[in-house]
C-alpha positions in Angstrom: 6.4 -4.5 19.2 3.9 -6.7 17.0 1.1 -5.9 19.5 1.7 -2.2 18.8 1.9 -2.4 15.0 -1.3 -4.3 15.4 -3.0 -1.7 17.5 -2.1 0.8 15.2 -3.2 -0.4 12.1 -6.8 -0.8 13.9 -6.7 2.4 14.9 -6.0 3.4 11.2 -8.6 1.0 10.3 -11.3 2.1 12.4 -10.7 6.2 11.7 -9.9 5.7 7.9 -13.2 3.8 7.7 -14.7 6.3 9.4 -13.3 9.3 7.7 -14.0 7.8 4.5 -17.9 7.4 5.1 -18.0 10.9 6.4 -15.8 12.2 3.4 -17.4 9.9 0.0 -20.2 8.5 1.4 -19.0 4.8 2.1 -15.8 2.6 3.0 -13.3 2.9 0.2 -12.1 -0.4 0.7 -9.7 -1.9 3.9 -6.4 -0.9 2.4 -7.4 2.6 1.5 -9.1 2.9 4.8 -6.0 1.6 7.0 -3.6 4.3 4.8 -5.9 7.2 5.6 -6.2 6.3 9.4 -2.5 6.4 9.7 -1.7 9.2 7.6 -4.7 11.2 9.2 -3.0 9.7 13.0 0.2 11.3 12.0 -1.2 14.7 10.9 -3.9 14.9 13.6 -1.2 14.3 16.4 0.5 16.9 14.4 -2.1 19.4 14.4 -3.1 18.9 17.6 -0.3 19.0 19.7 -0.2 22.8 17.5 -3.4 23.5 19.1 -2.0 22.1 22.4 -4.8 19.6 22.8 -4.2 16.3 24.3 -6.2 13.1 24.7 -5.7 9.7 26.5 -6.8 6.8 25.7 -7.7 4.4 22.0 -10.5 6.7 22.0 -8.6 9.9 21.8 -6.4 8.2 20.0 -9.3 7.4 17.2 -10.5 10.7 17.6 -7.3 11.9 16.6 -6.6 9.9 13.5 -9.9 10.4 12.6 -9.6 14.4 12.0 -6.5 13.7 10.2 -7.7 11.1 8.4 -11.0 13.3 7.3 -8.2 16.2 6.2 -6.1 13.7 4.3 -9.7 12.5 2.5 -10.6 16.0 1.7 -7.0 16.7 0.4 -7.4 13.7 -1.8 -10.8 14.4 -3.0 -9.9 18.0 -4.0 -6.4 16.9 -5.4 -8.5 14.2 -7.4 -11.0 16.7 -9.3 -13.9 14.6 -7.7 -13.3 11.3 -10.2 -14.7 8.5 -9.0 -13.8 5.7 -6.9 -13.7 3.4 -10.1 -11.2 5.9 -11.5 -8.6 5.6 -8.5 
C-alpha cells in the first residue's frame, strides 16, 4: 500500500514538473508540481481511456499524467488571468 502511494506521488512529481516547465516556463515549486501530476494522472487516464488509448508501463503511466497535468496547468493559467507566480 505505502509503496504504491509512494510510486504515485513520483509519478505526480515527475509529470507535474514536467507539465509545469512546458506550461510557465519553470518548476512551480514540489507541492504544486506533485498536485498537478496527480490531478493531470486522474484526468489523462480519464481522457484517454475516451479515446481508447492504453499504455503499460511508469512510462505510459508519466506520459499519461503528464497530458493531464499540462490540461490542468493551462486550465489554471487561463482560470488565473495570467498573474504571476508571486501572486498565487
Amino acid at each position: 500500500m505505502l509503496e504504491h502511494l509512494l510510486v504515485w506521488l513520483l509519478i505526480g512529481l515527475v509529470a507535474g514538473f514536467l507539465a509545469s516547465v512546458v506550461v510557465k516556463g519553470g518548476g512551480s515549486g514540489v507541492v504544486v508540481d506533485i498536485i498537478a501530476g496527480l490531478v493531470g494522472a486522474l484526468l489523462g487516464g480519464w481522457l484517454f481511456s475516451l479515446l481508447g488509448i492504453a499504455t503499460a508501463g511508469i512510462i505510459g503511466e508519466i506520459i499519461v499524467a503528464f497530458v493531464g497535468a499540462v490540461i490542468v496547468l493551462l486550465i489554471v493559467r487561463a482560470l488565473m488571468g495570467g498573474r504571476s507566480r508571486r501572486a498565487l
